[in-house]
C-alpha positions in Angstrom: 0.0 0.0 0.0 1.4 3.9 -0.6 1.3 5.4 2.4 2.5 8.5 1.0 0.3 11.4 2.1 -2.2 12.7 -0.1 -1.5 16.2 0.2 2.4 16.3 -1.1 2.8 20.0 -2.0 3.1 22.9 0.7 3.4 25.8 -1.7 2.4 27.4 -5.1 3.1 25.1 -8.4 4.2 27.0 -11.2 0.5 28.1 -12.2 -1.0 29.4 -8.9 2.8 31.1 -8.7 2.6 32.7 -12.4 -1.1 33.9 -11.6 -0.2 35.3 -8.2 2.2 37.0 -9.7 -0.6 38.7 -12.2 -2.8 39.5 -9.5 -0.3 41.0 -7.4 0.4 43.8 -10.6 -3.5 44.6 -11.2 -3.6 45.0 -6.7 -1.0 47.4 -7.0 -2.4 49.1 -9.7 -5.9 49.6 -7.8 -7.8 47.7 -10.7 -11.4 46.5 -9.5 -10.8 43.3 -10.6 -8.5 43.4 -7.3 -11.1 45.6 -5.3 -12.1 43.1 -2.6 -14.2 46.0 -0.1 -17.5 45.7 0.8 -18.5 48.6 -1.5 -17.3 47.1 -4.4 -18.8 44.1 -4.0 -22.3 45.4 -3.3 -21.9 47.7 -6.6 -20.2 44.8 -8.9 -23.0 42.4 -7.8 -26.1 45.2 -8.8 -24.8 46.3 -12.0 -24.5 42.0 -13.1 -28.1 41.6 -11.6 -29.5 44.7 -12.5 -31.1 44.4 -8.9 -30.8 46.3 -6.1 -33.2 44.7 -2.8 -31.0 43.1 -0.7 -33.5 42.1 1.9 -33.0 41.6 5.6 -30.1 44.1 6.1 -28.2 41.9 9.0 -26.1 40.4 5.6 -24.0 43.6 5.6 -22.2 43.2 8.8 -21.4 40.0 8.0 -20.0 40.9 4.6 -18.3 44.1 6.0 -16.3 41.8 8.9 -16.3 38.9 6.3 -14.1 41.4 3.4 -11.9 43.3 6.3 -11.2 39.7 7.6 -9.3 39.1 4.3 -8.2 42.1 3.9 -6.3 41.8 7.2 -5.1 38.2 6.7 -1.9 37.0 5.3 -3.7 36.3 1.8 -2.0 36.1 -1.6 -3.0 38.5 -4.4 -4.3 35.8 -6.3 -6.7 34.8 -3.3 -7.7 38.4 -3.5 -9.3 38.0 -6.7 -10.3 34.5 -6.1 -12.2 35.7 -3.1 -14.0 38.9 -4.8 -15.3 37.0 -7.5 -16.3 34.4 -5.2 -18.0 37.2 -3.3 -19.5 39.3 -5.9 -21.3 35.8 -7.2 -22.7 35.0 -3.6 -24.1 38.8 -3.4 -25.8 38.2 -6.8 -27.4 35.1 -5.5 -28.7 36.7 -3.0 -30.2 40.0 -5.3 -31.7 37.1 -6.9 -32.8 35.3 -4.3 -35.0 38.3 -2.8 -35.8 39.3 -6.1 -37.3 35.6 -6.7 -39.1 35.4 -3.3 -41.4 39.0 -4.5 -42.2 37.5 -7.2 -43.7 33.8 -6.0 -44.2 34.8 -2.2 -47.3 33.1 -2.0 -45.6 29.5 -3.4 -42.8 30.0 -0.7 -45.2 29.5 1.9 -46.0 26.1 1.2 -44.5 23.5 3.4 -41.6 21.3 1.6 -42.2 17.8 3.7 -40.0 17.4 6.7 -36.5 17.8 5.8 -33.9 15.3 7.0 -30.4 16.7 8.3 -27.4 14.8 8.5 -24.9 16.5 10.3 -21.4 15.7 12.4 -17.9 16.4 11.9 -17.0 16.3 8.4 -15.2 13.2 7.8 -17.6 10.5 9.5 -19.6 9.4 6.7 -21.9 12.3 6.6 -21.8 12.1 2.3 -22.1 8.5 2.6 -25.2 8.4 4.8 -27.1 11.6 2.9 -26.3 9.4 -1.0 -28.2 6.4 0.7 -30.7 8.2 2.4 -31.2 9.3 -1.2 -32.0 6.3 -3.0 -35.5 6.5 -1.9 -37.1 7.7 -4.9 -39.3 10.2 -2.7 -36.3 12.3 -1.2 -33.6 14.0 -2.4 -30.7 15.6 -1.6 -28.9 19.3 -3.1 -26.3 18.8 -6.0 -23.5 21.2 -6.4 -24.7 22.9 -9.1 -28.1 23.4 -7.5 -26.5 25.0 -4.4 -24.1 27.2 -5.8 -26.6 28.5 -8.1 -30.0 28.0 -6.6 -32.1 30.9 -8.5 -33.6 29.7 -12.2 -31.9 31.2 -15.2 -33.7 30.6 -17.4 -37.7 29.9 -18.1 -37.4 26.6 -19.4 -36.4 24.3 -16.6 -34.3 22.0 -19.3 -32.2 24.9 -20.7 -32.0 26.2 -17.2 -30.3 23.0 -15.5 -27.9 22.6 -18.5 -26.8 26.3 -17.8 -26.9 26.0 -14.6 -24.5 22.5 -14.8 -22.2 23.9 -16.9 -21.6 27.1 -14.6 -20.9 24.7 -11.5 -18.3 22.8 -13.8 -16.3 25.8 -14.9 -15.7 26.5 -11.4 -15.1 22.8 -10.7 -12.7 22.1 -13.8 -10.9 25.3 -11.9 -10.5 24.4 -8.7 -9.5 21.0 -9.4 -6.5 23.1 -11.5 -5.2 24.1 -8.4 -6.3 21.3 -6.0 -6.3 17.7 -8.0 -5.8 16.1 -4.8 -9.6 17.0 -4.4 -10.5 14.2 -6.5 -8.9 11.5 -4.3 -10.1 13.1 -0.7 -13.3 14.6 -1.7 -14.7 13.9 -4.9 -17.1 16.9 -6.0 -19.0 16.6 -9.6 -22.1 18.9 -10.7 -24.5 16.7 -9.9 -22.5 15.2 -6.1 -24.6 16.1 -3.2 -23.0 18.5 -1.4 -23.1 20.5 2.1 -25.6 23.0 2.4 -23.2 25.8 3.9 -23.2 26.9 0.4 -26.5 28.9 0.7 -25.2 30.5 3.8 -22.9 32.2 2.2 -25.4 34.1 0.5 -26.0 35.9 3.8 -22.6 36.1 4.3 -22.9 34.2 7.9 -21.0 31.1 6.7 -18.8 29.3 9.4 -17.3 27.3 6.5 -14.9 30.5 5.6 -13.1 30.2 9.2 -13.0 26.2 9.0 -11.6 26.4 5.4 -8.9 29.3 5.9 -8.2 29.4 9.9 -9.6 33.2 10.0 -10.8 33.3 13.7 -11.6 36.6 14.3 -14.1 36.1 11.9 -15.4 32.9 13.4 -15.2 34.0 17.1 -17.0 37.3 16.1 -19.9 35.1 14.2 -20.0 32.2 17.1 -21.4 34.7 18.9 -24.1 36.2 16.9 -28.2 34.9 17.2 -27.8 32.6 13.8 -31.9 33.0 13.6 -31.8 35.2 10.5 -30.0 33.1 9.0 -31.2 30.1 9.1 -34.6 31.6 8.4 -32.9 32.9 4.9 -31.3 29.6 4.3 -35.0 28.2 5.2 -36.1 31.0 2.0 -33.7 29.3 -0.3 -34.6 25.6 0.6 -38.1 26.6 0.1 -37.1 28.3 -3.8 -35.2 25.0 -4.5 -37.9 22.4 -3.5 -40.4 24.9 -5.8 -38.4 23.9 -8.4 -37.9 20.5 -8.1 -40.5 19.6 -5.5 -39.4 16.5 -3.1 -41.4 14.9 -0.6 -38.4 15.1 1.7 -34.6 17.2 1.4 -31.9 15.1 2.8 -29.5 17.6 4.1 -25.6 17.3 5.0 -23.8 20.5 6.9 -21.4 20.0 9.5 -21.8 23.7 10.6 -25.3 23.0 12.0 -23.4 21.1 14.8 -22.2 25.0 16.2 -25.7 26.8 15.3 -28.3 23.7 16.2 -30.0 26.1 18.5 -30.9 28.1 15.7 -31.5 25.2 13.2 -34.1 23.6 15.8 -35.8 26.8 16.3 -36.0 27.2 12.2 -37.0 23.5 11.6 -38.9 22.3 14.8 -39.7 19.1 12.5 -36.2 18.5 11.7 -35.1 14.9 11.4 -31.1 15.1 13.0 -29.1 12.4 12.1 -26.0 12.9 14.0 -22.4 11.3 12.9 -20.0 10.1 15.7 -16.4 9.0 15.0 -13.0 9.2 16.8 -12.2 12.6 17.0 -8.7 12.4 16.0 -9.8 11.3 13.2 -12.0 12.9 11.9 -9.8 16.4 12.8 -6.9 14.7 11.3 -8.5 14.1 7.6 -9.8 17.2 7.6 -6.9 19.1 8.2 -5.7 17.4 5.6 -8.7 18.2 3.3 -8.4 22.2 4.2 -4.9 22.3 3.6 -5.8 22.5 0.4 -7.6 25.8 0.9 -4.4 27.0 2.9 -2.4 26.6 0.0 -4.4 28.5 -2.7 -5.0 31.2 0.0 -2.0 31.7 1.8 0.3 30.6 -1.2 1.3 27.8 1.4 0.2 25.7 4.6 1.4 25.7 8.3 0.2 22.0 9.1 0.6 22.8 12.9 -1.7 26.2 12.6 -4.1 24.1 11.1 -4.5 21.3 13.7 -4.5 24.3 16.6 -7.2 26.3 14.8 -9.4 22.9 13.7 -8.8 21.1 16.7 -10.2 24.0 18.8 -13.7 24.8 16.6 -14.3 20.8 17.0 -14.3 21.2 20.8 -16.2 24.3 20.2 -18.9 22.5 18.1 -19.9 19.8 19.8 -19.8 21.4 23.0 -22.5 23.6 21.8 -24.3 21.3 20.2 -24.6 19.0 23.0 -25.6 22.2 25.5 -28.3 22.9 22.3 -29.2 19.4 22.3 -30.4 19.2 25.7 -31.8 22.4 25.9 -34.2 20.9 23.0 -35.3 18.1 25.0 -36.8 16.0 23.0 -34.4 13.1 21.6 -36.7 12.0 19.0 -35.6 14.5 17.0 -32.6 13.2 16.5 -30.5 9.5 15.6 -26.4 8.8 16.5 -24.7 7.4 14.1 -21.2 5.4 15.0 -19.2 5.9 12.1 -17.5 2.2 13.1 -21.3 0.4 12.9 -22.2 2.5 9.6 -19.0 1.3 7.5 -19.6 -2.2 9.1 -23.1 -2.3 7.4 -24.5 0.8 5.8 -27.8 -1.2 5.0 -28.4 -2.3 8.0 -27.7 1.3 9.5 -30.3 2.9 6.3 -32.8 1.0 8.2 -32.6 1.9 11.3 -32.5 5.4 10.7 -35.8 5.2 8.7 -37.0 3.2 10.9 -37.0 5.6 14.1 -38.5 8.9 11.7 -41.0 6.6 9.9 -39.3 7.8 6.4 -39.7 5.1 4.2 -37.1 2.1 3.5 -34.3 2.3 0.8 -34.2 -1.1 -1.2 -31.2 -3.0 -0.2 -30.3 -3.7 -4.0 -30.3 0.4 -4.7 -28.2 0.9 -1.7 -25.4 -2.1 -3.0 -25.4 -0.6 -6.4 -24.4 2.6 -5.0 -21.5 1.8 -3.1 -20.3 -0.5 -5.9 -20.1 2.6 -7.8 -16.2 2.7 -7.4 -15.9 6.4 -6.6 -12.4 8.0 -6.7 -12.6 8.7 -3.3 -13.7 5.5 -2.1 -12.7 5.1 2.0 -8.7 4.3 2.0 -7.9 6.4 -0.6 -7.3 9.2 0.9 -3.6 9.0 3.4 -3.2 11.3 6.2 -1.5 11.6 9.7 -2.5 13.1 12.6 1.5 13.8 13.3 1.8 16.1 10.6 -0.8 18.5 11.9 0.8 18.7 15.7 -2.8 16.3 16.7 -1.5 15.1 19.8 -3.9 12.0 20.3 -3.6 11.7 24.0 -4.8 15.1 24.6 -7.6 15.2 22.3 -8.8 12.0 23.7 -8.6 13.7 27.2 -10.5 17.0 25.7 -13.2 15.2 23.8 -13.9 12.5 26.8 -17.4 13.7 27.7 -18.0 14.0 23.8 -16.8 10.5 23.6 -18.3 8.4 26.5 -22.0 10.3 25.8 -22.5 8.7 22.7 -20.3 5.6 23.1 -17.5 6.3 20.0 -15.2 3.9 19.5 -11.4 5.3 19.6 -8.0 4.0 19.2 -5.9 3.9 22.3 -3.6 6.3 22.7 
C-alpha cells in the first residue's frame, strides 16, 4: 500500500505562482478586478443583476467583517481575486434570491415535507449516509450545481439546468486546477450532493470560511451572533429549491449546524437530526488534511501545525455547543447517532434503522449495494493522512473530547 500522504505540495506550483504574480500587478495598480471591499462588491453584484433589494439588512455586517477579515489576513494576491469574484457571485445570489421570493411569495409559503439533516464532523460518513438516504425515490438531496446556483436562469427548466450545470463545472474544472488532490479526498462533480453551507454564504454568515482558511476573528465574532436570521434565509432558499424540483423530503448534510443547532431547531422544529459520531482524531486529522488545500491557494502555502491548533479547537467548540443545544431541546426523538465504526460495518443495515425511528420510508437494499459499488475516486482508504503532521496530539484530544466520547459511546484507538 502507498502510504505517502495525499497532500504532497506545501506551496504554489508553477501556475497558482505565475497567476499570483498577475494578480499582485493589477492590486498594485488599484484595478477592481483586485477591489475586494465591501462597497465594491455590493456595486459589482447590482450592476450584473440589475437588482438592487438586498432584503433583511443583518447580511451587511457579516459581509463588512467577512471582506476586512481578508483584507487583514496574510492572503495572496491571487486569493484576492479569487475571493471577490467568489463574493461578488454570492451577493448576486442573493439579489436574486429576494428578487425571486417577491415574485412567487405566496408559493414560498407552502411547506416542503420534513427535511432530513445529517450532520457531524466532516469526515464521519456524513456524504455517505445523505447518498443512501437518497436512494429513496421520494427524497432528495442538493447537488453542487443546485447549491451554488439556486435561482432559475432561465424559463425553461431544461435549458436552465444545463446552464446551470455547466456554470458549477467551470468552477469545478478550476479548482481541481489548483487542488487535483480534491478528486482522491473529496470527490465533487455537478451533480454530487454537497453541504448546504453553500446557501449561507449568500448571507454572508458562513462558518465554513473560518474552518476552510483558519480566520478566527471572523469565526469568534460570528460564534457569537443569534444565527436565527440566518437560518430563516437559508429556510427561503430551501423553500425556492424544492419549488423547483418539488421532493417529498430534502436530505441535508452541513457540518456547521453542529455549532448553530440552537438556531436550526428553532428554524426546523420538524427536523429529522441524524448525528455522525467517530473518533475525534480522526476525523480532525482528515480534515486538516482536506483544508490544507484551501491553505495553499489562500496563503500561497500551509502551516500544518496552525491548522490542527485552529481545527482542533472549533471541533471542541462545536460539539460542546451542540450537546448544550441538544439538551436544551429536550426531545431526543428528533434526533438519531450514528457510529461511524457500525455505519462502514453495514451501511444497509444502519439505512434501516434510521428510517425506521423517523417513519421515512425504506431504501431497497439492491439500490443501496449498487451505490457503493459505484467505485468512486474517493472511495474510503484512498485518501492517506496523519495526525502527526498536523501537531494532533492524540492523548490530549482524547482527554478533551472525553465527555464527547463516552456520551454517545465512540469507539477510539488507544492512545
Amino acid at each position: 500500500m502507498n502510504n505517502a500522504p495525499t497532500v504532497r505540495r506545501e506551496y504554489y506550483g508553477l501556475l497558482e505562482t505565475v497567476l499570483n504574480q498577475c494578480a499582485g500587478i493589477l492590486k498594485a495598480l488599484r484595478l477592481p478586478i483586485a477591489d475586494l471591499s465591501a462597497p465594491s462588491i455590493r456595486t459589482s453584484a447590482e450592476r450584473t443583476t440589475g437588482l438592487s433589494d438586498w432584503g433583511n439588512p443583518l447580511h451587511r455586517e457579516a459581509l463588512e467583517r467577512l471582506v476586512d477579515m481578508v483584507s487583514g489576513e496574510e492572503f495572496t494576491a491571487l486569493s484576492n481575486v479569487v475571493t471577490r469574484q467568489a463574493m461578488i457571485k454570492a451577493a448576486a445570489n442573493r439579489l436574486q434570491m429576494v428578487e425571486y421570493l417577491k415574485k412567487h411569495e405566496h408559493q414560498m409559503n407552502k411547506p416542503f415535507g420534513r427535511p432530513v439533516f445529517v450532520l457531524g464532523f466532516p469526515r464521519t460518513g456524513t456524504t455517505l449516509l445523505q447518498n443512501l438516504l437518497c436512494l429513496d425515490p421520494g427524497r432528495r438531496a442538493l447537488p453542487f450545481w443546485e447549491l451554488t446556483n439556486p435561482i432559475p436562469i432561465h424559463e425553461d427548466s431544461g435549458t436552465d439546468r444545463s446552464a446551470r450545470i455547466q456554470a458549477a463545472e467551470n468552477v469545478l474544472s478550476l479548482a481541481y486546477r489548483f487542488a487535483p488532490e480534491m478528486r482522491t479526498i473529496h470527490e465533487i462533480t455537478a451533480e454530487t450532493a454537497e453541504e448546504c453551507w453553500y446557501l449561507f454564504f449568500h448571507c454572508f454568515a458562513v462558518l465554513n470560511y473560518d474552518l476552510q482558511t483558519g480566520t478566527q476573528d471572523f469565526g469568534d465574532w460570528l460564534l457569537k451572533q443569534d444565527m436565527r436570521w440566518a437560518y430563516e434565509g437559508y429556510r427561503s432558499q430551501l423553500a425556492i429549491l424544492n419549488h423547483n424540483w418539488p421532493t417529498r423530503n430534502l436530505v441535508l448534510k452541513c457540518p456547521e449546524h453542529l455549532w448553530f443547532m440552537d438556531a436550526l431547531l428553532d428554524v426546523f422544529p420538524d427536523a429529522c437530526v441524524i448525528w455522525t459520531h467517530r473518533d475525534p482524531v480522526a476525523s480532525i486529522a482528515s480534515y486538516c488534511s482536506l483544508i490544507s488545500l484551501t491553505h495553499r491557494m489562500h496563503f500561497g502555502n500551509m502551516q500544518p501545525h496552525r491548522i490542527g491548533t485552529h481545527i482542533r479547537r472549533r471541533f471542541h467548540q462545536g460539539v460542546t455547543r451542540a450537546m448544550a443545544s441538544r439538551d436544551a431541546y429536550g426531545k431526543e426523538d428528533t434526533f438519531f447517532d450514528v457510529r461511524f465504526h457500525e455505519l462502514v460495518q453495514d451501511p444497509g443495515v444502519m439505512v434501516d434503522q434510521i428510517t425506521d425511528h423517523f417513519g421515512l420510508p425504506k431504501v431497497a437494499n439492491e439500490a443501496i449495494q449498487n451505490w457503493l459499488n459505484n467505485g468512486r475516486s474517493d472511495k474510503r482508504g484512498a485518501h492517506q493522512y496523519s495526525a502527526d503532521r498536523y501537531g494532533l496530539d492524540r492523548s490530549a484530544i482524547l482527554e478533551e473530547f472525553q465527555p464527547y466520547i463516552d456520551r454517545f459511546g465512540i469507539q477510539v484507538k488507544s492512545p
